[in-house]
N, C-alpha and C positions, 0 to 999 in steps of 0.2 A: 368743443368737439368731444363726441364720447372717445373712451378709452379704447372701447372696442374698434370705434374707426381707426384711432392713430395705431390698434396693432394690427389691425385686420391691413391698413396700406402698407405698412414695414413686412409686412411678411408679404406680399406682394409683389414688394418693389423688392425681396430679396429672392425671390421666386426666379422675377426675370433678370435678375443676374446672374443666377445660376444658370437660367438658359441661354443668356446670351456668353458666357462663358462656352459650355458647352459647344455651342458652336462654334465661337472662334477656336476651341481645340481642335473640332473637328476640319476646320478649315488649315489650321495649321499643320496640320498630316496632311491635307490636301495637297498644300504646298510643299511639304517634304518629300511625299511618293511621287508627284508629277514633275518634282525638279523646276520650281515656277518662280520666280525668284521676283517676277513680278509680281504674281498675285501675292505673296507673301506681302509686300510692300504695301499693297493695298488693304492689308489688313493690320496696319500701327496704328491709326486713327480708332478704331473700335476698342482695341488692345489697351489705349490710354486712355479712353474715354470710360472703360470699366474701370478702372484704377482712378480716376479720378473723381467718380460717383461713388468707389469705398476705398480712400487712400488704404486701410487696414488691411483690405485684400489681397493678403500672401497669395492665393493661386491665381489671382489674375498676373499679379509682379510677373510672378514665376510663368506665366504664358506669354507675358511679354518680351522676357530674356530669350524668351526658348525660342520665341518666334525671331529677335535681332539672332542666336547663332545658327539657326536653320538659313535664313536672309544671307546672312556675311558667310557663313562658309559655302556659300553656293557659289555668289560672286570669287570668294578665292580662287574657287576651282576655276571659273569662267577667267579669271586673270592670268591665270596658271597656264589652260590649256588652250585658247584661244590665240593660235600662231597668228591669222590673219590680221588683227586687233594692231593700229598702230599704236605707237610708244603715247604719246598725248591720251587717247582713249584710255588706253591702260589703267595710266596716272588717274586718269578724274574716277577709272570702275572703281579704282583701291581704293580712293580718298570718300568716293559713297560708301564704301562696305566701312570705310573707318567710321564715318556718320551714324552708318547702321549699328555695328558695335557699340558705341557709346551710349547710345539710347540703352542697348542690354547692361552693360556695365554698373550705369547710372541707377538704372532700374535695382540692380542688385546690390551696390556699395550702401542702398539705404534699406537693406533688408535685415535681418536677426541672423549670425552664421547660422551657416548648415554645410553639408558636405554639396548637395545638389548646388546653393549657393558658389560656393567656389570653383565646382567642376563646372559650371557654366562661365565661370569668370574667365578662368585657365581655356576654356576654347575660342571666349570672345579676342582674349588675347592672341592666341595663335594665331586668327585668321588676319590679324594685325600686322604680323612680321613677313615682309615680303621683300626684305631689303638686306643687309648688313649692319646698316644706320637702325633701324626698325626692331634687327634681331637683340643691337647693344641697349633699345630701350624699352623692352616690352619682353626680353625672355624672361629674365627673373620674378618677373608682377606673375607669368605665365607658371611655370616652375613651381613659384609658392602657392599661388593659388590649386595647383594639380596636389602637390602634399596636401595642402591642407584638408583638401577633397576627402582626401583617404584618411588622415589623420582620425578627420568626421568621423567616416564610414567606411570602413575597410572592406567591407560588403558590397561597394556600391561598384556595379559593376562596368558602368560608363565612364567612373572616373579612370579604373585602369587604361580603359582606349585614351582618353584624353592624356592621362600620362605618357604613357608609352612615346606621343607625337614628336617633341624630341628625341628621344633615342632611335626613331624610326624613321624619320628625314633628313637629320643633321649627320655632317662628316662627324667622322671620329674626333677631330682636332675642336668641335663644338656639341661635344656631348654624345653624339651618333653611337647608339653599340644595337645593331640588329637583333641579336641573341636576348639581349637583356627585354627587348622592347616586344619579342616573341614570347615569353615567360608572362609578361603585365599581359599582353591580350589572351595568352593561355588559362591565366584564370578569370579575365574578365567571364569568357567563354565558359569557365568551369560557372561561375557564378549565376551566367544569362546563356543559358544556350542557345536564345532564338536572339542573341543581339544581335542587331545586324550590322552596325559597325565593327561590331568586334569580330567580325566575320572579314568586310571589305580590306580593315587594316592588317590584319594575320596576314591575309591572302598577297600585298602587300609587300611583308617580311619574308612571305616562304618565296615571294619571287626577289627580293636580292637577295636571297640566300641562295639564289640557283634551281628551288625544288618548283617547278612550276607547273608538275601535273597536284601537289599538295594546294597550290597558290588556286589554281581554277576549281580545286573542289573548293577551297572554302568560297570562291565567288559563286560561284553555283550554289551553295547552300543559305547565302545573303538572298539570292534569287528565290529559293524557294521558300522563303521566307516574309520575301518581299518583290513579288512578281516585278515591277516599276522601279523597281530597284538600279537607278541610272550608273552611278560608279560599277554597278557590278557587271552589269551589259557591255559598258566601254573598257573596263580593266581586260575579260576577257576578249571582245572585240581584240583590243590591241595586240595582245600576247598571240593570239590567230593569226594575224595580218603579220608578226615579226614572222612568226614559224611558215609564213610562206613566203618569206622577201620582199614584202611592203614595206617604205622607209616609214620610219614616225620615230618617237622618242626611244632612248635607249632604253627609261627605268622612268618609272611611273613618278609624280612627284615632286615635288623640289622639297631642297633642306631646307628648314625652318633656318632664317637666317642667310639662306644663299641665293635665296632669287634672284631675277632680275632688279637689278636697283633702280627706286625710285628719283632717291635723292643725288 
Protein backbone atom coordinates (compact mmCIF):
# COMPACT_ATOMS: atom_id res chain seq x y z
CA UNK A 1 0.00 0.00 0.00
CA UNK A 2 1.33 3.41 -0.99
CA UNK A 3 2.50 5.73 1.76
CA UNK A 4 0.19 8.24 0.50
CA UNK A 5 -2.74 6.07 1.03
CA UNK A 6 -1.83 5.06 4.76
CA UNK A 7 -1.67 9.01 5.22
CA UNK A 8 -4.20 10.19 3.10
CA UNK A 9 -6.76 7.43 5.57
CA UNK A 10 -5.05 8.63 8.95
CA UNK A 11 -5.95 12.03 8.20
CA UNK A 12 -9.20 10.95 7.29
CA UNK A 13 -10.15 8.79 9.96
CA UNK A 14 -8.83 11.94 12.10
CA UNK A 15 -10.91 14.32 10.32
CA UNK A 16 -13.99 12.40 11.44
CA UNK A 17 -13.24 12.43 14.73
CA UNK A 18 -12.89 15.54 15.06
CA UNK A 19 -16.34 15.77 13.77
CA UNK A 20 -17.73 13.39 15.58
CA UNK A 21 -16.37 14.95 18.67
CA UNK A 22 -17.69 18.17 17.66
CA UNK A 23 -20.78 17.06 17.76
CA UNK A 24 -21.05 15.14 20.69
CA UNK A 25 -19.96 18.57 22.32
CA UNK A 26 -22.58 20.02 20.71
CA UNK A 27 -25.00 17.59 21.81
CA UNK A 28 -23.77 17.86 25.27
CA UNK A 29 -24.85 21.63 25.65
CA UNK A 30 -27.84 20.25 24.14
CA UNK A 31 -28.30 18.29 27.17
CA UNK A 32 -27.15 20.86 29.48
CA UNK A 33 -29.39 23.87 28.34
CA UNK A 34 -32.63 21.58 27.86
CA UNK A 35 -31.96 20.00 31.31
CA UNK A 36 -32.41 16.28 29.56
CA UNK A 37 -30.74 14.11 31.61
CA UNK A 38 -31.88 11.43 29.38
CA UNK A 39 -30.66 12.49 26.35
CA UNK A 40 -27.52 12.97 28.05
CA UNK A 41 -27.39 9.30 28.79
CA UNK A 42 -27.94 8.45 25.28
CA UNK A 43 -24.91 10.03 24.41
CA UNK A 44 -21.99 7.64 26.59
CA UNK A 45 -22.07 5.10 23.90
CA UNK A 46 -20.65 7.66 21.31
CA UNK A 47 -18.55 9.38 24.15
CA UNK A 48 -16.66 5.94 24.70
CA UNK A 49 -16.75 4.79 21.56
CA UNK A 50 -14.33 8.01 20.53
CA UNK A 51 -12.05 7.12 23.26
CA UNK A 52 -11.85 3.92 22.35
CA UNK A 53 -11.00 4.44 18.61
CA UNK A 54 -7.98 7.04 20.23
CA UNK A 55 -7.39 5.93 23.89
CA UNK A 56 -4.75 9.05 23.64
CA UNK A 57 -7.75 11.36 23.06
CA UNK A 58 -7.56 13.85 26.08
CA UNK A 59 -10.62 15.86 24.58
CA UNK A 60 -12.71 13.25 23.99
CA UNK A 61 -11.70 11.81 28.11
CA UNK A 62 -12.38 15.20 28.88
CA UNK A 63 -16.20 15.18 26.92
CA UNK A 64 -16.81 12.35 28.46
CA UNK A 65 -16.31 13.38 32.27
CA UNK A 66 -17.98 16.57 31.34
CA UNK A 67 -20.88 14.68 29.98
CA UNK A 68 -21.05 12.01 33.51
CA UNK A 69 -21.14 15.64 35.63
CA UNK A 70 -23.62 17.39 33.38
CA UNK A 71 -25.76 13.52 33.70
CA UNK A 72 -25.15 13.04 37.61
CA UNK A 73 -25.73 16.48 38.78
CA UNK A 74 -28.89 16.75 36.98
CA UNK A 75 -30.19 13.52 38.55
CA UNK A 76 -28.91 15.12 42.02
CA UNK A 77 -31.02 17.84 41.55
CA UNK A 78 -34.06 15.54 40.32
CA UNK A 79 -33.28 13.58 43.92
CA UNK A 80 -33.13 16.53 45.74
CA UNK A 81 -36.18 18.31 44.58
CA UNK A 82 -38.62 15.65 43.56
CA UNK A 83 -41.14 15.52 46.87
CA UNK A 84 -43.41 13.09 45.06
CA UNK A 85 -40.57 10.49 44.13
CA UNK A 86 -41.02 7.40 46.74
CA UNK A 87 -38.00 6.56 49.12
CA UNK A 88 -37.21 3.03 46.90
CA UNK A 89 -37.15 5.32 43.59
CA UNK A 90 -34.99 7.60 45.26
CA UNK A 91 -32.35 5.12 46.31
CA UNK A 92 -32.07 3.34 42.74
CA UNK A 93 -32.09 7.51 40.96
CA UNK A 94 -28.81 8.09 43.35
CA UNK A 95 -27.39 4.72 42.99
CA UNK A 96 -27.75 5.53 38.65
CA UNK A 97 -26.19 8.97 39.09
CA UNK A 98 -23.50 7.06 41.28
CA UNK A 99 -23.04 4.63 37.99
CA UNK A 100 -22.90 7.70 36.15
CA UNK A 101 -20.16 9.45 38.13
CA UNK A 102 -17.84 6.61 38.00
CA UNK A 103 -17.74 6.35 34.45
CA UNK A 104 -16.62 10.40 34.82
CA UNK A 105 -14.18 9.57 37.67
CA UNK A 106 -12.82 6.58 35.95
CA UNK A 107 -12.59 8.47 32.87
CA UNK A 108 -10.41 11.07 34.65
CA UNK A 109 -8.20 9.06 37.40
CA UNK A 110 -6.41 7.75 34.00
CA UNK A 111 -5.83 11.10 32.62
CA UNK A 112 -2.24 13.52 33.18
CA UNK A 113 -3.38 16.09 36.21
CA UNK A 114 -4.63 19.33 35.25
CA UNK A 115 -6.66 21.79 37.22
CA UNK A 116 -9.93 21.00 34.81
CA UNK A 117 -9.00 17.32 35.74
CA UNK A 118 -9.76 17.66 39.40
CA UNK A 119 -12.50 20.41 39.24
CA UNK A 120 -14.41 17.78 37.46
CA UNK A 121 -13.34 15.20 39.89
CA UNK A 122 -14.39 17.42 43.05
CA UNK A 123 -18.11 17.87 41.38
CA UNK A 124 -18.28 14.15 40.35
CA UNK A 125 -17.85 13.64 43.94
CA UNK A 126 -20.22 16.11 45.33
CA UNK A 127 -23.17 14.90 43.36
CA UNK A 128 -22.17 11.53 45.29
CA UNK A 129 -22.85 12.68 48.84
CA UNK A 130 -26.41 12.62 49.52
CA UNK A 131 -26.23 11.05 52.92
CA UNK A 132 -24.22 11.39 56.25
CA UNK A 133 -22.67 7.86 55.48
CA UNK A 134 -21.75 9.29 51.92
CA UNK A 135 -20.68 12.88 53.29
CA UNK A 136 -17.96 10.75 55.87
CA UNK A 137 -16.76 8.94 52.44
CA UNK A 138 -16.55 11.05 49.54
CA UNK A 139 -16.15 14.82 51.19
CA UNK A 140 -12.38 14.76 51.48
CA UNK A 141 -11.77 12.87 47.86
CA UNK A 142 -14.22 16.03 47.18
CA UNK A 143 -12.31 18.75 49.10
CA UNK A 144 -8.94 17.75 47.76
CA UNK A 145 -9.83 17.34 44.51
CA UNK A 146 -11.42 21.31 44.61
CA UNK A 147 -7.63 22.41 46.14
CA UNK A 148 -6.11 20.87 43.83
CA UNK A 149 -8.17 22.37 41.11
CA UNK A 150 -6.89 25.72 42.15
CA UNK A 151 -3.61 24.71 43.14
CA UNK A 152 -3.53 23.84 38.98
CA UNK A 153 -5.05 27.11 38.09
CA UNK A 154 -5.98 29.73 40.29
CA UNK A 155 -7.53 31.31 37.29
CA UNK A 156 -9.89 28.76 36.54
CA UNK A 157 -12.90 30.08 37.24
CA UNK A 158 -15.33 27.00 37.51
CA UNK A 159 -13.21 25.60 40.05
CA UNK A 160 -14.04 28.40 42.42
CA UNK A 161 -18.08 27.54 41.98
CA UNK A 162 -17.11 23.84 42.68
CA UNK A 163 -15.19 25.00 45.76
CA UNK A 164 -17.20 27.04 47.18
CA UNK A 165 -20.23 23.89 47.32
CA UNK A 166 -19.14 22.92 50.79
CA UNK A 167 -19.11 26.06 52.40
CA UNK A 168 -22.35 26.89 50.68
CA UNK A 169 -24.72 23.91 51.65
CA UNK A 170 -23.15 22.41 54.60
CA UNK A 171 -24.08 23.51 58.36
CA UNK A 172 -21.57 25.44 60.08
CA UNK A 173 -20.62 22.23 62.49
CA UNK A 174 -19.49 20.49 58.65
CA UNK A 175 -17.72 23.24 57.11
CA UNK A 176 -20.75 25.60 56.06
CA UNK A 177 -19.51 29.49 56.19
CA UNK A 178 -21.80 31.35 53.52
CA UNK A 179 -19.57 34.62 53.51
CA UNK A 180 -16.62 32.55 52.78
CA UNK A 181 -18.43 30.67 49.88
CA UNK A 182 -19.81 34.26 48.66
CA UNK A 183 -16.04 35.68 48.34
CA UNK A 184 -14.90 31.98 45.95
CA UNK A 185 -18.06 32.82 43.57
CA UNK A 186 -17.10 36.68 43.72
CA UNK A 187 -14.12 36.12 41.98
CA UNK A 188 -15.07 33.05 40.07
CA UNK A 189 -17.42 35.92 38.69
CA UNK A 190 -14.48 38.45 38.63
CA UNK A 191 -12.63 35.87 36.44
CA UNK A 192 -15.89 34.67 34.01
CA UNK A 193 -18.46 37.11 34.06
CA UNK A 194 -20.89 35.25 31.74
CA UNK A 195 -20.34 31.94 34.11
CA UNK A 196 -23.46 30.99 34.68
CA UNK A 197 -23.03 28.82 37.57
CA UNK A 198 -21.17 31.21 39.23
CA UNK A 199 -24.15 33.24 38.64
CA UNK A 200 -26.96 30.44 39.95
CA UNK A 201 -24.66 29.57 43.12
CA UNK A 202 -24.01 33.57 44.34
CA UNK A 203 -27.68 33.91 43.88
CA UNK A 204 -27.84 31.01 46.14
CA UNK A 205 -25.60 32.70 48.98
CA UNK A 206 -27.22 36.13 48.78
CA UNK A 207 -30.60 34.29 49.48
CA UNK A 208 -29.40 32.64 52.83
CA UNK A 209 -27.79 35.66 53.62
CA UNK A 210 -31.38 37.20 53.64
CA UNK A 211 -30.52 39.71 50.37
CA UNK A 212 -32.99 38.29 47.97
CA UNK A 213 -33.69 41.22 45.61
CA UNK A 214 -29.28 40.75 45.07
CA UNK A 215 -30.24 36.71 44.97
CA UNK A 216 -32.79 37.18 41.85
CA UNK A 217 -30.52 39.67 39.93
CA UNK A 218 -27.81 37.39 39.83
CA UNK A 219 -30.61 34.53 38.57
CA UNK A 220 -31.80 36.88 36.07
CA UNK A 221 -28.38 37.43 34.91
CA UNK A 222 -27.62 33.37 34.66
CA UNK A 223 -30.90 33.94 32.37
CA UNK A 224 -29.68 36.36 30.36
CA UNK A 225 -27.05 34.48 29.81
CA UNK A 226 -28.46 31.47 29.37
CA UNK A 227 -32.16 31.95 28.21
CA UNK A 228 -33.00 27.69 29.13
CA UNK A 229 -31.28 28.21 32.04
CA UNK A 230 -33.58 25.74 34.39
CA UNK A 231 -32.16 26.25 38.00
CA UNK A 232 -32.56 29.94 37.29
CA UNK A 233 -36.28 29.90 36.27
CA UNK A 234 -37.09 27.58 39.27
CA UNK A 235 -34.80 29.47 42.06
CA UNK A 236 -36.67 32.36 41.08
CA UNK A 237 -40.10 30.66 40.50
CA UNK A 238 -39.71 29.74 44.09
CA UNK A 239 -38.51 32.90 45.89
CA UNK A 240 -42.06 34.33 43.96
CA UNK A 241 -44.27 31.65 45.17
CA UNK A 242 -42.57 32.12 49.08
CA UNK A 243 -43.21 36.13 48.62
CA UNK A 244 -46.83 35.35 48.03
CA UNK A 245 -47.62 32.54 50.56
CA UNK A 246 -47.23 29.33 48.50
CA UNK A 247 -45.81 26.53 50.77
CA UNK A 248 -42.57 24.86 49.14
CA UNK A 249 -39.18 24.55 50.82
CA UNK A 250 -37.76 27.01 53.08
CA UNK A 251 -33.91 27.39 51.43
CA UNK A 252 -32.95 26.13 48.35
CA UNK A 253 -30.65 23.08 48.54
CA UNK A 254 -29.47 20.65 50.89
CA UNK A 255 -26.02 20.48 52.86
CA UNK A 256 -23.71 18.42 51.25
CA UNK A 257 -23.75 15.67 53.87
CA UNK A 258 -27.26 16.29 55.16
CA UNK A 259 -29.72 14.92 52.86
CA UNK A 260 -31.92 12.63 53.11
CA UNK A 261 -30.12 9.33 54.00
CA UNK A 262 -29.76 6.57 51.95
CA UNK A 263 -28.11 4.15 54.04
Amino acid sequence: MSIFIVIAAAVAACAGQSEALAELRANIEKARIEYDAKFGESLIPAAQALISANPSDAAAQFALADLAVVIAEMMRMDYENNDTMEMRDKRLLGRHADEIAEIGLSTLRAMPDSSEKFRMMADLYATMIRSKFQGKKYSNNMDDSARKALELDPGNANAYVTACKRMLFAKPRYGGDVGAALAMLDRAIELDPKNVRAHIFRGLAWEKLGELDKAVKDWEEALALDPKCAPGLDHIKRVKDKDMGFEGDDEAGSAEGEATPEE
